[in-house]
C-alpha positions as CSV (number, residue, x, y, z in Angstrom):
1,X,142.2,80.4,80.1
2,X,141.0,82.1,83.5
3,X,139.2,79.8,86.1
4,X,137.5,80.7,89.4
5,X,139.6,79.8,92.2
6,X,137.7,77.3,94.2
7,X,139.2,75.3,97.6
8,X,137.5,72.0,98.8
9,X,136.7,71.7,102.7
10,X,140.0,70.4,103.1
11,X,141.9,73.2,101.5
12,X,139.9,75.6,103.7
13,X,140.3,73.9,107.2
14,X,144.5,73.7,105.9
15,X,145.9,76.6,108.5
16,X,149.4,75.4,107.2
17,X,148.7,76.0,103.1
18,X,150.4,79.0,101.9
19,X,151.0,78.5,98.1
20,X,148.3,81.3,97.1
21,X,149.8,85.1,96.6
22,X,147.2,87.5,97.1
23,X,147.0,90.6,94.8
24,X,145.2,93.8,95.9
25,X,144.5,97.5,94.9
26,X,145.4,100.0,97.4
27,X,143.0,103.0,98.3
28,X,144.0,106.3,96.9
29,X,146.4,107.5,99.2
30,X,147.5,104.8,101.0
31,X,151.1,104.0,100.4
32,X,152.6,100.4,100.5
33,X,154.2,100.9,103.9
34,X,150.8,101.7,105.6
35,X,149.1,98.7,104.2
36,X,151.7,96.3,105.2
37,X,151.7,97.9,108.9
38,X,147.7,97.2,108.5
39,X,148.1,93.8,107.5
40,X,151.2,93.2,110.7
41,X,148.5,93.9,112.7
42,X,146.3,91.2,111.4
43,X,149.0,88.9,111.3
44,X,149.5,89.4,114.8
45,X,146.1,88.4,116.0
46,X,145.8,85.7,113.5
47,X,149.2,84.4,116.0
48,X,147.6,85.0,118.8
49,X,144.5,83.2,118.0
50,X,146.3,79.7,116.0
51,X,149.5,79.3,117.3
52,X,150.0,76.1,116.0
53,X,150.1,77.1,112.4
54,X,150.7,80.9,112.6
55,X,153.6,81.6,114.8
56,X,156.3,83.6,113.5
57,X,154.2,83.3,110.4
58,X,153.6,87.2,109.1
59,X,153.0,89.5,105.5
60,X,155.4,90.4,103.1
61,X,153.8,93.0,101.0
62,X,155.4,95.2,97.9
63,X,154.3,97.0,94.6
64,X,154.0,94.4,91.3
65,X,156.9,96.1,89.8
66,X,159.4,95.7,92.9
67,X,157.8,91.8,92.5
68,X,159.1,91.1,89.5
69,X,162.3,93.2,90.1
70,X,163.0,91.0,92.8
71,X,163.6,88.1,90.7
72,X,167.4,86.3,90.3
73,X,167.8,87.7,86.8
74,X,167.6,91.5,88.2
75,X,171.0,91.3,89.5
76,X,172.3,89.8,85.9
77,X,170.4,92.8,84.8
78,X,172.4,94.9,87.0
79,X,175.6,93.4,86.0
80,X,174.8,93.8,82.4
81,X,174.3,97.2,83.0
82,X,177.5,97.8,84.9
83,X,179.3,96.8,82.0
84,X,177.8,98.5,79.5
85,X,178.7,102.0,81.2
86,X,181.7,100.4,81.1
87,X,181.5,100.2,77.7
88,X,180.4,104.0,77.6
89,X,183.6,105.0,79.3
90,X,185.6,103.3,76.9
91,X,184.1,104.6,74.5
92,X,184.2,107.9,75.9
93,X,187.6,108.1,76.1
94,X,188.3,106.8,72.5
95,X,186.5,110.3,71.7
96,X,188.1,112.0,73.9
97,X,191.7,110.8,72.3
98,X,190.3,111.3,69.2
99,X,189.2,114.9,69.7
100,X,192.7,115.7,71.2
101,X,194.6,115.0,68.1
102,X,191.6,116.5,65.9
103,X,192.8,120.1,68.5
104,X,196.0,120.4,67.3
105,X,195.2,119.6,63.8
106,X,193.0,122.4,63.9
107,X,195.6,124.8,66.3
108,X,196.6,127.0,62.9
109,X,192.5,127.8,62.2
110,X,192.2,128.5,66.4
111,X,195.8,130.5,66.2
112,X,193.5,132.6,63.4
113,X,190.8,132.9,65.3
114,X,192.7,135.1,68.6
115,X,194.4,137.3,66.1
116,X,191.2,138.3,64.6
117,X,189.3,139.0,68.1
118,X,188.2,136.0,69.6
119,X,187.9,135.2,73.3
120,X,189.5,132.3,75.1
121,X,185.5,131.7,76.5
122,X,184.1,131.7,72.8
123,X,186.7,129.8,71.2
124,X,185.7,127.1,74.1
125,X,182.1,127.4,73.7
126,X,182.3,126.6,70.2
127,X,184.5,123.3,70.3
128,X,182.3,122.2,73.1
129,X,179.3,122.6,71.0
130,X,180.4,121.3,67.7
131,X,181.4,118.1,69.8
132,X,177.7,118.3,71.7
133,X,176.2,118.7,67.9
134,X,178.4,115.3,66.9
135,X,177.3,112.9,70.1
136,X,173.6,114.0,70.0
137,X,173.8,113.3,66.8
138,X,175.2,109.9,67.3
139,X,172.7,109.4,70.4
140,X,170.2,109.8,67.6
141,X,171.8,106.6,65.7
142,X,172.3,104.5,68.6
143,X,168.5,105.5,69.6
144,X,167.8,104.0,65.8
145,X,170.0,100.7,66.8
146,X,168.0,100.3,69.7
147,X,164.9,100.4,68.6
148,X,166.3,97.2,66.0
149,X,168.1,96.0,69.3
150,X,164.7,95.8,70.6
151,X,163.0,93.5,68.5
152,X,166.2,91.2,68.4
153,X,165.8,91.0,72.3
154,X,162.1,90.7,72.2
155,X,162.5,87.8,69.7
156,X,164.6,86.1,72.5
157,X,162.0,85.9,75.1
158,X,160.1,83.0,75.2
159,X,156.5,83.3,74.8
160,X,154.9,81.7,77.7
161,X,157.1,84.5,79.5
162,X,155.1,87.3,77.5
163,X,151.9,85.5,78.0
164,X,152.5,85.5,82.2
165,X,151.1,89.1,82.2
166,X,150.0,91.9,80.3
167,X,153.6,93.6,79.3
168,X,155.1,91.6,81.5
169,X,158.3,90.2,79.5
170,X,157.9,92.5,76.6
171,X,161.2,94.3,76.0
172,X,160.0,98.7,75.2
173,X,161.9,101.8,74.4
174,X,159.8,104.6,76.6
175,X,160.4,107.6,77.3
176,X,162.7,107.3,80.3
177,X,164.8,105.6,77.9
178,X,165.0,108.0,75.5
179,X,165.6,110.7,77.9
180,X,168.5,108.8,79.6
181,X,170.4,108.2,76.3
182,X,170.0,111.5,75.9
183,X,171.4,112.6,79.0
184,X,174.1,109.8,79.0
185,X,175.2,111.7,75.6
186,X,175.1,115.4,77.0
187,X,177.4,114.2,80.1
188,X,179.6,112.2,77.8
189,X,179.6,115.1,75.3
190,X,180.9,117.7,77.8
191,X,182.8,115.4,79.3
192,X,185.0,114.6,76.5
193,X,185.3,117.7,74.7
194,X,186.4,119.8,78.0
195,X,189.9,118.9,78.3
196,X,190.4,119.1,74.0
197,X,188.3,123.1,74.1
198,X,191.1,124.2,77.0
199,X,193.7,122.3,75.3
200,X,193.2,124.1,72.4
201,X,192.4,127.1,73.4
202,X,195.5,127.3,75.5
203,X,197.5,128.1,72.6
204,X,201.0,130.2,72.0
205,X,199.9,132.6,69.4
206,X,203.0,133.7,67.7
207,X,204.7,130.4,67.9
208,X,201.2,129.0,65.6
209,X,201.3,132.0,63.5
210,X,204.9,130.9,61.9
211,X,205.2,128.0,59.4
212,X,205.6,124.6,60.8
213,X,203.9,125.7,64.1
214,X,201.4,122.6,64.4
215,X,204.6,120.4,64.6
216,X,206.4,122.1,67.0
217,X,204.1,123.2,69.4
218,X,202.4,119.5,70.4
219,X,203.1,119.6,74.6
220,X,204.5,117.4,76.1
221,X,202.0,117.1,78.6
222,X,199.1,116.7,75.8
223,X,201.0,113.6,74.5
224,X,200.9,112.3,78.2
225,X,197.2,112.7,78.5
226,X,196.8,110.7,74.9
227,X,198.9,108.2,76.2
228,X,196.9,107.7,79.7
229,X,193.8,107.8,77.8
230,X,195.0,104.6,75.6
231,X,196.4,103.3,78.2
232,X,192.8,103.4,80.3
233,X,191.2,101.8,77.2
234,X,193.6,98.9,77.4
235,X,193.2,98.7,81.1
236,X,189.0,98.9,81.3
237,X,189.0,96.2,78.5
238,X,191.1,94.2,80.4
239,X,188.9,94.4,83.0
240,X,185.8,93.8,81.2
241,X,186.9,91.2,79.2
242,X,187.8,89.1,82.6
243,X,184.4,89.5,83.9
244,X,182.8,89.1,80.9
245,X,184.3,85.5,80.8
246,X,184.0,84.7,84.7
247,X,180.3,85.6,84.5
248,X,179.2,83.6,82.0
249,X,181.1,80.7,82.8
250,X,180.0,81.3,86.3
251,X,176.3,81.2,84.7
252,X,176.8,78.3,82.7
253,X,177.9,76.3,85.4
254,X,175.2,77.2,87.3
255,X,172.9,76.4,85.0
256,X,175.0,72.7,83.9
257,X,174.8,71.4,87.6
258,X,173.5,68.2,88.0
259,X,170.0,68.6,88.5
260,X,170.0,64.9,89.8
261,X,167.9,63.2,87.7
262,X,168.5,62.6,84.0
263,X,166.6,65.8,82.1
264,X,167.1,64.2,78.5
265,X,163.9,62.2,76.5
266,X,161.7,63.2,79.3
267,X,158.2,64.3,77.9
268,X,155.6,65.6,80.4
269,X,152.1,66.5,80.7
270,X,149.1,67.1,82.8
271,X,145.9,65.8,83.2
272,X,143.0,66.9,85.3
273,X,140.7,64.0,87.3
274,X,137.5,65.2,88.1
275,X,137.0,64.1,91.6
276,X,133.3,64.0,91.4
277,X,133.3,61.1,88.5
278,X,136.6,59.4,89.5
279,X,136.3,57.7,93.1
280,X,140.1,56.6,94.2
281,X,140.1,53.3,93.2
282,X,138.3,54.3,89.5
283,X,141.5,57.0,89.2
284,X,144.0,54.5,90.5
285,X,142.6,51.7,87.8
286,X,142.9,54.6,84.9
287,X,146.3,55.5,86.0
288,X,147.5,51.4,86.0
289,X,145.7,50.4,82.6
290,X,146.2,53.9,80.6
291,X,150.3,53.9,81.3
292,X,150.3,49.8,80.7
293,X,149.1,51.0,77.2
294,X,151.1,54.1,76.6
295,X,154.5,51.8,77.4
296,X,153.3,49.7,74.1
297,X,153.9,52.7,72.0
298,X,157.0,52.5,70.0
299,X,159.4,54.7,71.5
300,X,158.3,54.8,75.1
301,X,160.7,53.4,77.4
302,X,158.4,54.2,80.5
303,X,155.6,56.3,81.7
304,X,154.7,56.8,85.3
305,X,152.7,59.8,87.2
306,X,153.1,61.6,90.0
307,X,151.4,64.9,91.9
308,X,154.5,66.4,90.6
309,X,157.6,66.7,88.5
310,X,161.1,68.7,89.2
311,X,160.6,72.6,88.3
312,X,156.6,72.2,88.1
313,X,153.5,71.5,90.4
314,X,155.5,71.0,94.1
315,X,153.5,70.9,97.2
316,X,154.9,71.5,100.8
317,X,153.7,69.7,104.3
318,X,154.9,70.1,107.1
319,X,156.8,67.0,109.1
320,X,157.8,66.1,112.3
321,X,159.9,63.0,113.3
322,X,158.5,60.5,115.6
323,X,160.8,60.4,118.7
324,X,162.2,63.9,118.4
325,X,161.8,66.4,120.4
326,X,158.5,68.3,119.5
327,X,159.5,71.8,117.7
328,X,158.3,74.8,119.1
329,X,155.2,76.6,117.6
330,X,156.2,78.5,114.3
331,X,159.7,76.0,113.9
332,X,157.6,73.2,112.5
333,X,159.9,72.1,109.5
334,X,158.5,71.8,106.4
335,X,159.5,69.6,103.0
336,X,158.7,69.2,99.5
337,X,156.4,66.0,99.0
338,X,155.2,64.2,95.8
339,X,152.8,61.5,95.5
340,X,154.4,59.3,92.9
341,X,153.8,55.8,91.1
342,X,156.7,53.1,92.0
343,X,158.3,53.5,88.7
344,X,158.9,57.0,89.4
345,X,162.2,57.2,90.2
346,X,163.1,54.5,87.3
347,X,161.7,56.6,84.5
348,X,163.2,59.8,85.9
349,X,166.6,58.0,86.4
350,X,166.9,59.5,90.6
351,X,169.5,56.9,92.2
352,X,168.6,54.8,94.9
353,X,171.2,55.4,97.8
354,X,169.6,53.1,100.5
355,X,166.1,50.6,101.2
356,X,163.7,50.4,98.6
357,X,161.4,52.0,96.3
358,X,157.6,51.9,96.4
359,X,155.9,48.5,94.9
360,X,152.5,47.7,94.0
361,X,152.1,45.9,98.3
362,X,152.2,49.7,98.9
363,X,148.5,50.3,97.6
364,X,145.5,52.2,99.8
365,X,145.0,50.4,102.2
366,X,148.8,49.4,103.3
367,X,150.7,51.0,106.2
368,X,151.4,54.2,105.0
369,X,155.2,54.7,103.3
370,X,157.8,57.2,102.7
371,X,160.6,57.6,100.9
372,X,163.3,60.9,101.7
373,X,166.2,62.1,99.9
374,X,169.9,62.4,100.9
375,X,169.1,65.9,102.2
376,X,166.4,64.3,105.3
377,X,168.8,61.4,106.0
378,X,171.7,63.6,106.3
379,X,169.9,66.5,108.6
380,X,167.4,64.5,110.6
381,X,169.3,61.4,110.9
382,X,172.6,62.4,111.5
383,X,174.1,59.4,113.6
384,X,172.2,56.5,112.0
385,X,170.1,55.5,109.2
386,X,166.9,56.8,108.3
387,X,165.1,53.3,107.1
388,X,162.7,52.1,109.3
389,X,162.1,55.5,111.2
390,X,158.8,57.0,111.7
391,X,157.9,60.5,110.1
392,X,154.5,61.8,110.9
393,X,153.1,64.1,108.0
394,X,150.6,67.4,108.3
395,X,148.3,68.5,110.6
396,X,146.4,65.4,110.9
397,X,150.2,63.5,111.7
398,X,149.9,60.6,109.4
399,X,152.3,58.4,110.3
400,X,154.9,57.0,107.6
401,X,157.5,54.6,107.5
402,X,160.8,55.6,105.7
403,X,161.7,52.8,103.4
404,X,163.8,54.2,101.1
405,X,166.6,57.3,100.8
406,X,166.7,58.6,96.7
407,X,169.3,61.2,95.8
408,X,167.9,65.3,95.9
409,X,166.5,66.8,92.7
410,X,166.6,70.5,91.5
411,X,163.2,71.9,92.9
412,X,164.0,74.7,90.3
413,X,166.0,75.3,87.0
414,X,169.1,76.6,88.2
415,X,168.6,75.2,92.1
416,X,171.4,73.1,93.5
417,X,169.8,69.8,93.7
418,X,171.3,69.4,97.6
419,X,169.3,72.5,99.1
420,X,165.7,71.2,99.6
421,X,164.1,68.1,102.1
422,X,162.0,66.2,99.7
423,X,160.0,63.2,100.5
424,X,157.8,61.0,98.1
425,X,154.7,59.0,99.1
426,X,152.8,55.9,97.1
427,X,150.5,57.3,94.6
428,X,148.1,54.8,95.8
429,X,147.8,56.4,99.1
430,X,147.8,60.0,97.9
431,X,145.8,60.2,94.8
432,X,146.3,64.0,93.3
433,X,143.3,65.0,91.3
434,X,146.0,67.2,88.9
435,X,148.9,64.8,87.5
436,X,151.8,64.5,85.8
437,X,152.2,62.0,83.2
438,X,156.0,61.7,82.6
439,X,157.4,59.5,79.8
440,X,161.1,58.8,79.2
441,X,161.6,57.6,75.4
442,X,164.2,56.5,73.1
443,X,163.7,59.5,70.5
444,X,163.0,63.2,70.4
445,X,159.8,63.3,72.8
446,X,157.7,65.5,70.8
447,X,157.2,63.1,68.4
448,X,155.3,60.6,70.3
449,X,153.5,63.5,72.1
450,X,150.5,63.0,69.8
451,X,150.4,59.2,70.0
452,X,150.3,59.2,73.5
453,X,147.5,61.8,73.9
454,X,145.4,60.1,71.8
455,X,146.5,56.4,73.9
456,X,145.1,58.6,76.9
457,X,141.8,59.9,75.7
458,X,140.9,56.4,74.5
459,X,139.8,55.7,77.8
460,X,138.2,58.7,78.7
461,X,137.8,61.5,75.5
462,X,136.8,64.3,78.2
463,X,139.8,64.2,80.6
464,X,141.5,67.4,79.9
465,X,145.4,66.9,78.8
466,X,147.2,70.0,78.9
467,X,151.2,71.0,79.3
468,X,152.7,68.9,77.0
469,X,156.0,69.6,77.0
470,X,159.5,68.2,77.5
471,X,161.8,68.7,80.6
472,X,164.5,69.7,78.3
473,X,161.8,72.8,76.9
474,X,161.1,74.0,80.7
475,X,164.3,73.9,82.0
476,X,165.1,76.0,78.5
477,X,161.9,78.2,79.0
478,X,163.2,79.2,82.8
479,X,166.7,79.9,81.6
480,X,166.1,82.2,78.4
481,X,166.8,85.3,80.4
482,X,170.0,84.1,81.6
483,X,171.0,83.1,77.8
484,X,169.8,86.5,76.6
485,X,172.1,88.0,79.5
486,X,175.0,86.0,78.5
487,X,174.3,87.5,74.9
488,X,174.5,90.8,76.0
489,X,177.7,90.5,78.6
490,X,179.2,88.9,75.3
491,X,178.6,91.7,73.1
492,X,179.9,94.4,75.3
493,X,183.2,92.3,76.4
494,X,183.8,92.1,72.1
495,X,182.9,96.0,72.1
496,X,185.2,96.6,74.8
497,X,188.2,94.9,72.9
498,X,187.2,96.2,70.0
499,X,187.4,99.9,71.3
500,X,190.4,99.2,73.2
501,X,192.5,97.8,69.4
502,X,191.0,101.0,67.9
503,X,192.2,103.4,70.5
504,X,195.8,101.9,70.2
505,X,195.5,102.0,66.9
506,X,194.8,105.5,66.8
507,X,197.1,106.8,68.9
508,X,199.5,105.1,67.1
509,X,198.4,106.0,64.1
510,X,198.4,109.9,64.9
511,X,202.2,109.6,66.5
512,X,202.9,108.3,62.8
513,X,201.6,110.6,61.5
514,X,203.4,113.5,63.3
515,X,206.5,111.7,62.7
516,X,206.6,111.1,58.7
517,X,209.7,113.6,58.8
518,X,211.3,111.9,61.3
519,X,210.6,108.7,59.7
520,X,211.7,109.7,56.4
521,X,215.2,110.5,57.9
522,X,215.8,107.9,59.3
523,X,214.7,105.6,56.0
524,X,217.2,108.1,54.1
525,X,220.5,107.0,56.6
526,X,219.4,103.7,55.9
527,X,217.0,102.0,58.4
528,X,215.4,99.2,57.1
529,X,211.5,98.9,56.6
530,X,211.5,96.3,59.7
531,X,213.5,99.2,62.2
532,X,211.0,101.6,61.5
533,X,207.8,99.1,62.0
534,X,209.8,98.0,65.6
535,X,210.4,101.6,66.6
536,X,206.6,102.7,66.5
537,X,205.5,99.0,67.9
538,X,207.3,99.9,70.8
539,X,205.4,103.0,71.7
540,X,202.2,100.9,71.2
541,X,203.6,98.6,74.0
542,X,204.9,101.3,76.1
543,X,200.7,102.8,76.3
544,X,199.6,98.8,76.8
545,X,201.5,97.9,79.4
546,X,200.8,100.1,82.5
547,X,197.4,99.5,81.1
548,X,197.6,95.5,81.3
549,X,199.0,95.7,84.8
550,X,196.6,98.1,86.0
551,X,193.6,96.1,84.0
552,X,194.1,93.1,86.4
553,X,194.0,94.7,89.9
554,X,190.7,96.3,88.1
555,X,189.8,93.2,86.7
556,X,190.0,91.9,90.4
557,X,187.8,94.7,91.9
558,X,185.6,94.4,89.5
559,X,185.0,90.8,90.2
560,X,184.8,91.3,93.6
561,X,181.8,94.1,92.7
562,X,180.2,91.2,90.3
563,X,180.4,88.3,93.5
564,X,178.7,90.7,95.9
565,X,176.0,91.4,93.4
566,X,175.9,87.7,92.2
567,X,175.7,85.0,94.8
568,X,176.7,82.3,91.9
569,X,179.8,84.1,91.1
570,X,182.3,81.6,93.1
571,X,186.3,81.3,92.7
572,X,188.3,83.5,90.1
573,X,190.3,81.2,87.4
574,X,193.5,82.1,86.8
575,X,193.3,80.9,83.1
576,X,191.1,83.3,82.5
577,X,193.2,86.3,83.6
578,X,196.4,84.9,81.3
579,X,193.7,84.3,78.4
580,X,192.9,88.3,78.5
581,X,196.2,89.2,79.3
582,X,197.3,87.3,75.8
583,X,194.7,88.6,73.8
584,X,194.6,91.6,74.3
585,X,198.8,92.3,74.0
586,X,198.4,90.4,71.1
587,X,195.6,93.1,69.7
588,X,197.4,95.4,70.7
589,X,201.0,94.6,69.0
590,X,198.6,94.1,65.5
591,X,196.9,97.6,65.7
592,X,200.8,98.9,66.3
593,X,201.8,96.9,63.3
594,X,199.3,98.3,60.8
595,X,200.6,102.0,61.4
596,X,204.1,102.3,61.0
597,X,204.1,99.5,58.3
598,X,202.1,101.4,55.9
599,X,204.3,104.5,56.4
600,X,208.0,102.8,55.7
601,X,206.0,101.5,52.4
602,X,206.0,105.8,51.8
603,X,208.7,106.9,49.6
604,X,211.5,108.7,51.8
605,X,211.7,112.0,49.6
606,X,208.2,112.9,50.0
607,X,208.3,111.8,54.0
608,X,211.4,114.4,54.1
609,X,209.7,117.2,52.8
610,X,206.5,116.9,54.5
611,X,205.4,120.0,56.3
């Protein structure tokens, strides 16, 4: 539903009132930076002419997209997509490993080819395109896997995040997409099959040409590249698995921190007071009897409202405290205020560290009152308490006595309760037209949501009731693109072990291979089934080792990479580090196991006569 924005007298004689964005459509060929130099300019005179309210008060101006890329979960986004080329590069060189030991199987059929004619230059082109033919080919498939990828993460997003603007939260595979996968599998392509074409193209033609060539001809120098590529796998999953872990418990207890009030069995909603048919005292009366009613519903343990709520409909004023020094135009501080009933902070559970709260003596025509959190006391009253002190509110400088110091609340899902001044006043004394009715119950507060709406319309059927929701479902709402984020990091830190055990595995599984004769020997003078599957485990520890130690220090730059990009990112834990560290030797000892154990299974007289 789309309303025309309207402002009372009030609003429009507020210099101080900056909670509206303004949206605009540039000219045709003006660019962003020239309007924001136009609109300096106004800002400037604007100073000049109020300084009071405009000093050092200018325009901030950008595209909608940059808007919402400027948002907390684009540098999650940016993470996620540091790790997933991560991912890529593992991935990469478990292909390029691969491709290695697929050259020299095919050195015989290459040997061939240079006797019959061909160049070093074709024989190169043509591994390099087969292997360009097999990774657009599997760009194709993972192009397929997105598009299901897609829905999955669509399906994630809440829907009053799609609903916020026309494609805004809708997740899309365009054409930009398309064309980077496909670039991503060109680079990777000649990437990985560069060193594997020269490899085999590099080849000792008369020593391939005689029997048992393949076996004797594998350099020395090729094995060493295998084993650095496995050993890179081991060491990027390391690393990725480490940050994988420290970012999302870094997110989780970002998101866990005290929010200080209690969020559970909180159910909220809004109702609109038409100002024309409710005077003050008709609202205040409606606002007395209507929650004196609700409370009688079974379930309700309390109701109260209030101008706002944590996370939703919060209003800033600016302050000044009576016998300070008077702040110069422009550093006029400003707080978060709510109008609230005197049950407020009882229903929403915010402590009471000093004074009182608001009681019905605090009505409309009392000396005005004010309560502050922790935040005010501690910053404005450093060297004594706060209660009894004078604040002087707005433009018009209502005065206020402090009675009361209540512990900080979250302004925003995800916001450190201790960051923000916030002060409340008496509901009685600051009627807000648009409310918040907040109820805290004994059961799941959807289930009275009904009841209570209909409680409310029984005294007036045509006050509109709209939000209803509970605190829990916001605070969920706001944080559904850090969940799907964690999702994601999660995924990639599994792919990255996974491709990490499956690189080990098949290097070790290739050395087996190459070594059946040797294997088959050694069974034949006796070596037990156990000796063989401890010789080959050995090499798979010799590749993971440099690999694990080198993993940490990257594991450790990587981090550092993540903090600057992350401002929650805070300490590293060491536990974390030994956790990787034991996981992934332990993959990797099982995918040296599986090798050699199914080859001393292999009857020796075969083994002995094998190439």
């Amino acid at each position: 539903m789309i309303v025309p924005l309207s402002f009372s007298d009030s609003q429009r004689g507020n210099r101080n009132t900056r909670a509206i964005r303004v949206i605009g459509k540039l000219r045709p060929g003006v660019s962003v930076e020239q309007a924001g130099a136009e609109l300096d300019s106004i800002a400037s005179g604007l100073e000049k002419a109020f300084p009071d309210s405009n000093t050092n008060k200018g325009c901030h101006i950008t595209s909608l997209a940059n808007e919402f890329g400027q948002h907390q979960e684009n540098n999650y986004i940016l993470a996620c997509f540091i790790v997933a080329c991560l991912v890529l590069l593992i991935a990469a060189t478990n292909v390029a490993n691969l491709l290695l030991s697929r050259a020299v199987a095919r050195q015989r059929e290459i040997a061939v080819r240079f006797a019959l004619g061909a160049t070093k230059a074709r024989v190169v082109r043509q591994l390099i395109t087969e292997n360009m033919i097999m990774v657009l080919a599997a760009a194709g498939l993972s192009l397929l896997i997105g598009s299901w990828g897609r829905d999955l993460l669509q399906s994630m997003i809440s829907e009053d995040t799609r609903t916020y603007l026309h494609n805004f939260g809708v997740v899309s595979l365009d054409g930009l997409g398309i064309a980077f996968t496909i670039l991503m599998a060109i680079v990777v392509g000649i990437g990985t099959g560069l060193a594997p074409a020269f490899a085999g193209a590099n080849l000792d033609l008369n020593t391939m040409l005689k029997e048992g060539g393949p076996n004797s001809s594998e350099s020395r120098s090729r094995n060493r590249l295998r084993a650095f590529l496995a050993s890179g796998q081991v060491a990027l999953a390391l690393a990725l698995v480490v940050t994988t872990v420290l970012i999302v418990i870094g997110m989780r207890n970002y998101w866990d921190a005290n929010p200080g009030f209690e969020i559970d069995h909180l159910l909220t909603m809004r109702i609109a007071i038409p100002e024309k048919e409710y005077s003050n005292a008709r609202t205040l009366q409606f606002f007395d009897q209507s929650l004196e009613q609700v409370v009688t519903q079974p379930g309700v343990k309390s109701a109260t409202a209030s101008s706002g709520v944590p996370y939703q409909g919060v209003d800033e004023i600016d302050f000044r405290i009576a016998g300070q020094a008077e702040p110069r135009p422009g550093e006029i501080p400003r707080t978060v205020i709510y109008s609230v009933m005197p049950n407020y902070f009882e229903t929403l559970k915010i402590p009471l560290t000093a004074g009182r709260v608001f009681n019905r003596q605090d009505g409309p025509d009392s000396p005005r009152r004010i309560i502050v959190n922790d935040v005010v006391a501690r910053r404005r009253f450093p060297k004594g308490s706060p209660i009894g002190q004078k604040i002087h509110l707005g433009k018009a400088l209502d005065e206020c006595e402090i009675v009361g110091v209540v512990g900080s609340v979250s302004r925003n899902p995800g916001t450190p309760a201790e960051t923000d001044e916030q002060m409340y006043v008496p509901l009685a004394q600051d009627l807000p037209r648009q409310a918040f009715i907040t109820l805290r119950t004994h059961d799941e507060p959807l289930t009275l949501a009904k009841a209570v709406r209909s409680q409310l319309m029984v005294f007036d059927r045509n006050l509109p009731i709209y939000g209803v929701s509970t605190m829990d479902t916001y605070r969920s709402q706001q944080s559904s693109g850090f969940r799907i984020i964690i999702r994601v990091l999660i995924a990639n830190g599994f792919y990255a072990l996974l491709l990490a055990v499956v690189g080990i595995y098949a290097v070790v599984s290739y050395s087996v291979s190459r070594r059946m004769r040797e294997m088959g020997i050694r069974s034949a003078l006796g070596a037990s089934r156990r000796q063989l599957v401890e010789l080959v485990v050995g090499q798979g520890v010799r590749l993971a080792v440099p690999g694990l130690v080198f993993g940490v220090v990257l594991a450790m730059g990587l981090m550092r990479l993540m903090k600057s990009i992350i401002a929650e990112l805070k300490n590293d834990d060491p536990l974390v580090y030994v956790g990787a560290l034991l996981i992934l030797a332990a993959s990797v000892i099982v995918a040296s196991i599986v090798p050699p154990w199914r080859a001393a299974r292999v009857d020796p007289l075969p083994a002995l006569r094998h190439e």
